[in-house]
N, C-alpha and C positions, 0 to 999 in steps of 0.2 A: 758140594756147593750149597751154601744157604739159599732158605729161599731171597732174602738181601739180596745176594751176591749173582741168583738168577737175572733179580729185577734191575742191576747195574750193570749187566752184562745185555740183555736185553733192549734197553736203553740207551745204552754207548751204542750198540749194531745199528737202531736207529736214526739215532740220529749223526751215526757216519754214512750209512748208505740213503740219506735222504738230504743231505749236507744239501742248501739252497744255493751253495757258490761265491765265488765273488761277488761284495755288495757293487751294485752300479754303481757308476757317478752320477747319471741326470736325474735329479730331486723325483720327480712323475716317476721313473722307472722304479728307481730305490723303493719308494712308497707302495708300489704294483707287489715288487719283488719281496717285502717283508709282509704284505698280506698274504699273498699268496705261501709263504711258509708257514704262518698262523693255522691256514687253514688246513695244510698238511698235517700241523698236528692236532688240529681238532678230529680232523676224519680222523686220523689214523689211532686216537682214544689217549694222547699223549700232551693233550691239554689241560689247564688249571691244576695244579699237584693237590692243592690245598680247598678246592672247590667240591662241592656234595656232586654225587654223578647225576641226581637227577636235573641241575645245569649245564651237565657235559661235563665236569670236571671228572678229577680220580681219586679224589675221595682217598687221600693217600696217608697211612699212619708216617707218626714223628721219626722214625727212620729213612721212611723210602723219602720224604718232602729232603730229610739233607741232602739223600743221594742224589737225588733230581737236581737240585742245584749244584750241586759238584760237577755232578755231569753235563747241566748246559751249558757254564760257564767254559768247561772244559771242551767242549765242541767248538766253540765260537762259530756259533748259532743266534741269526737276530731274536731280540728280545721284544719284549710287548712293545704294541704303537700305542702312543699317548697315555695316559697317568690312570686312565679308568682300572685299566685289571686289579691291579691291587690295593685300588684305597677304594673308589667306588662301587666296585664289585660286592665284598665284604659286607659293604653298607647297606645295599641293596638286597643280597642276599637275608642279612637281620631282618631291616625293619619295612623291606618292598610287599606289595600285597602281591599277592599269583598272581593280579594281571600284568604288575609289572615287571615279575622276574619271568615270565613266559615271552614277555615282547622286548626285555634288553637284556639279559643276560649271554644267553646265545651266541648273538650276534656281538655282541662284546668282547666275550671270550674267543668267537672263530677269527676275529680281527676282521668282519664286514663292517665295525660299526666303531671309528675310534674316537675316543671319549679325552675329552681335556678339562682338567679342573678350572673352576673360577671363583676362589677365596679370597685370595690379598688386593688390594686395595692402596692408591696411591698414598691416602690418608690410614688406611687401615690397614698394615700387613700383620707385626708382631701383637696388637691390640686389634683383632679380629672382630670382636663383638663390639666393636665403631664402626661397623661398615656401612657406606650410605646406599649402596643399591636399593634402590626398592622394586616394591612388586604390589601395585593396586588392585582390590579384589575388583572384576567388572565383572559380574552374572558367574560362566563358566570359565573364567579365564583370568591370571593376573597381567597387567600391565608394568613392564619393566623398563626402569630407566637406570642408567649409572653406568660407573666404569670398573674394570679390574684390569689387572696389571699381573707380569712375570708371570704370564700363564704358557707350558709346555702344551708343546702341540700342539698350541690352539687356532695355528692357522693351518692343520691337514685333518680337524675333529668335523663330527658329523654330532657330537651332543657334547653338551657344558652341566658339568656334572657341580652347580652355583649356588653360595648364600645369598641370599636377600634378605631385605627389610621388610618383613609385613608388619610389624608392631611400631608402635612411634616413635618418632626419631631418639629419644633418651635411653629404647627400652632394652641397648645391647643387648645379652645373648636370649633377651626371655621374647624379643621378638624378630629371631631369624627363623625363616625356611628355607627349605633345602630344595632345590625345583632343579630339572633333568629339562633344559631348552636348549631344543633345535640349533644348531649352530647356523644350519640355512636358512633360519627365518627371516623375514622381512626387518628390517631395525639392525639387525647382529651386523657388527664390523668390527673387523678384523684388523692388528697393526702391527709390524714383526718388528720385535728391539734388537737392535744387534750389538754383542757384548764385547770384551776384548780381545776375545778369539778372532773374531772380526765375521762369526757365523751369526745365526739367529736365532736360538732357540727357544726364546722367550717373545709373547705380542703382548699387545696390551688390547683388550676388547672394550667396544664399546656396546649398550644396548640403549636403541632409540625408540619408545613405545612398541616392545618386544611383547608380541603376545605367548603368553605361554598355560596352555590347557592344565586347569589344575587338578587332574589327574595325573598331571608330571612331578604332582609332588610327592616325594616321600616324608613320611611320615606324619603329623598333625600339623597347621598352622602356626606359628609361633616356636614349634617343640623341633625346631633342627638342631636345635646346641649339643642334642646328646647324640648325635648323626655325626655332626663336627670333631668329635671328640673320639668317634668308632674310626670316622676317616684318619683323621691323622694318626692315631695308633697302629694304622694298617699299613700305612703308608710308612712310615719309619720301621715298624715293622719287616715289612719285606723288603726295604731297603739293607738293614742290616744282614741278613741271610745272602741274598744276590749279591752285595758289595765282598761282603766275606769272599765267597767265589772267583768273582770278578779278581780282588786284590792279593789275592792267592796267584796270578797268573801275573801281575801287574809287576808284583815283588821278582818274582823269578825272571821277567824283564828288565828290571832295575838292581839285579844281579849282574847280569848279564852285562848289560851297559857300564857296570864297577869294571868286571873284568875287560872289555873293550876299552875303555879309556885308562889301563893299565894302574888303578887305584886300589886294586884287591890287597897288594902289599902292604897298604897302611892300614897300622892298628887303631887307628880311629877308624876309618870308616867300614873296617869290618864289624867295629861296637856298633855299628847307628846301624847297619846292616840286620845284627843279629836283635836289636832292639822292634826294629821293624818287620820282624818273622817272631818273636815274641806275640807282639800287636797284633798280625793278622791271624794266629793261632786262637788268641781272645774275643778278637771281632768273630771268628766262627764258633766258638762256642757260646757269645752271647747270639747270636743268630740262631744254636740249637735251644736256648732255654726259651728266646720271646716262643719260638715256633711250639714249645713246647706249653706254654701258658695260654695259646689260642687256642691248642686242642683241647687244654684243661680247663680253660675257662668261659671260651669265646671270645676273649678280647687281649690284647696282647699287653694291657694295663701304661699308666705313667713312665715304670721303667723303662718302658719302648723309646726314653727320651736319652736316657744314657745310652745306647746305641747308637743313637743318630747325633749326640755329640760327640762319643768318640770315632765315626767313621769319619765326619768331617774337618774336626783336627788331624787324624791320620792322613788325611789325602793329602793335606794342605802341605803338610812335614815332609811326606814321601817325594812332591812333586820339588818341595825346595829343596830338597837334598840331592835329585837326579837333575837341578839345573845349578849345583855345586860339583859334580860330577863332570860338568859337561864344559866349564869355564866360559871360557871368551862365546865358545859357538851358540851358549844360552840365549845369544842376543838374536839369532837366526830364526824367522819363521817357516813356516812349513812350504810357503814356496821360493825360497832360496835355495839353491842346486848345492849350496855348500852344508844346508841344514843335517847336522845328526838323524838317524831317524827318520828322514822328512822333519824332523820338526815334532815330532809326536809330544816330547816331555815338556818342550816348551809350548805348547798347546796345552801341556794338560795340567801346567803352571799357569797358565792364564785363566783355563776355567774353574780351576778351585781356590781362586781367590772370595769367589762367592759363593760355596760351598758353607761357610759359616752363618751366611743371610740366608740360604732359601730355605723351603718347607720349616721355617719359624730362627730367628737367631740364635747363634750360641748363647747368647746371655741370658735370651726367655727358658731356651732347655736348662741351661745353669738352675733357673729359680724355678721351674718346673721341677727338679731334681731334688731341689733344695725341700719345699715344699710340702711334694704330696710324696716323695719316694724316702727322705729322712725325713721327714716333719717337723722341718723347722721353720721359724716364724716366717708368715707373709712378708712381703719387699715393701716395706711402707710407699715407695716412692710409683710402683705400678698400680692398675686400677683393684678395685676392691672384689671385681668377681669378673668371671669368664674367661682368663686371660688361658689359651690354648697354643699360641702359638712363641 
């Protein structure tokens, strides 16, 4: 046996004999119950695959980070709380100074400390570098006002990993910083949006002369654009590795459901079938190249944007073709006694309708793509610089 096939083998043992169980239902429990497996694999040396060890991570070559993922997706085993680990982490680890990767990394990564981003802006989501937050310098501290919008988990975060305005209002991305504030500060309010799922997993924050110690800032005044730009590459990044995973398992469910609603006989949709294991075959092998451009370069580049367009047209497809599958009962939610599934497909029809809006539009990845990965001409019709999302 390779040493690979030790470290797969190893890894599957733990995390079936360490399986955390059925997730609860009561929001407080669940929350308890997914910390407390975080921290399981932080002791146990089986946290951040792709983090340097001396944050706690394992510091893990382009092999063993696929197998890690095969393999948690394959446990079904909760995943990180809140959007920190993988876009803010990364960030922090670049451009943090020792005292601030000594006082939030850790705690980050063990899941004591969860982190929720704060970028998009009711005026500002796909045109980021309009964002009107600001942050006034006062002695040791800046004073924050503004709002963001379609923030994940930002009503269970302990830090808001935020752009602001320190430069003047015109001075888009040459004057955003990147500031790490308290969620529990004075000012910080919280507001949960509920989507057409009919859960909530989006708020909208408010901050109302929000103090925030500028020592929470990473990196210089003015100079977070090139932070913004780590973030979201990380963020799409390990999105497309984890979804690979994830939709590896998804498919062979939406197999499955062919064969239960007795459709496997038709030769259509054995094509759209075999179209859709095509697809997720690609989605993980672009998952093996980004992951493989971050050990070679440190950053998982532009490209990182054709991954996160095509997982989010794939979801969209997969989900309208399993509430094609499903006919009449597609109109069934998840608490009706007669729902398929419970209700799961048509759940997860209704959450990827937005799947094409979040973490930046399909059409900004299009001319992201279009741009800096073929280099072809600028969008005359968008703005002349910054445009990220």
């Amino acid at each position: 046996m390779s040493s690979a096939d030790d470290f797969r083998a190893g890894l599957r043992a733990f995390l079936t004999e360490h399986h955390p169980g059925r997730r609860p239902r009561d929001p407080a429990a669940r929350l308890a119950w997914r910390k407390a497996w975080l921290a399981t694999l932080f002791d146990a040396g089986y946290a951040g695959p792709g983090w340097p060890r001396e944050y706690g991570g394992m510091d893990l070559d382009f092999a063993r980070q696929v197998i890690y993922q095969e393999e948690y997706a394959r446990a079904r085993v909760p995943g990180p709380l809140g959007t920190g680990l993988g876009i803010a982490g990364p960030t922090l680890i670049r451009y943090g100074t020792p005292e601030q990767k000594e006082r939030f990394l850790r705690p980050l990564l063990r899941g004591d400390s969860v982190w929720a981003q704060g970028y998009s802006e009711p005026e500002a989501g796909s045109d980021l570098p309009a964002l009107r937050t600001t942050a006034r310098r006062e002695g040791d501290a800046y004073v924050v006002n503004g709002q963001k919008v379609w923030n994940s988990s930002a009503d269970i975060a302990d830090v808001l990993f935020t752009l602001v305005r320190t430069g003047p209002p015109d001075s888009r991305q040459d004057g955003i910083s990147y500031l790490l504030i308290d969620a529990h500060a004075p000012g910080v309010g919280v507001r949960p949006l509920r989507d057409l799922t009919g859960d909530a997993p989006f708020c909208e924050i408010f901050f109302d002369d929000v103090r925030v110690p500028v020592d929470d800032r990473i990196g210089p005044e003015n100079g977070g654009w090139p932070l913004v730009r780590t973030s979201l590459g990380h963020e799409r990044a390990a999105g497309a590795m984890n979804q690979a995973a994830l939709y590896r398992r998804v498919l062979d469910e939406l197999v499955a459901l062919a064969h239960e609603r007795g459709a496997t006989a038709d030769p259509l949709v054995r094509d759209r079938l075999a179209d859709f294991e095509i697809r997720v075959t690609i989605m993980r092998l672009t998952g093996m190249r980004t992951i493989a451009d971050i050990l070679a370069k440190g950053e998982p580049g532009p490209a990182s944007s054709t991954a996160r367009l095509f997982i989010v047209t794939f979801e969209q497809e997969l989900h309208e073709f399993a509430m094609e599958l499903l006919g009449p009962y597609g109109v069934l939610g998840r608490h009706d006694p007669h729902a398929v599934q419970r209700g799961r497909w048509v759940w997860g029809f209704l959450r990827t309708r937005a799947s094409t809006i979040g973490a930046g539009t399909a059409e900004i990845q299009r001319n992201t793509i279009a741009e800096q990965v073929l280099g072809l001409p600028r969008d005359p019709a968008t703005p002349t610089t910054g445009r990220a999302r």
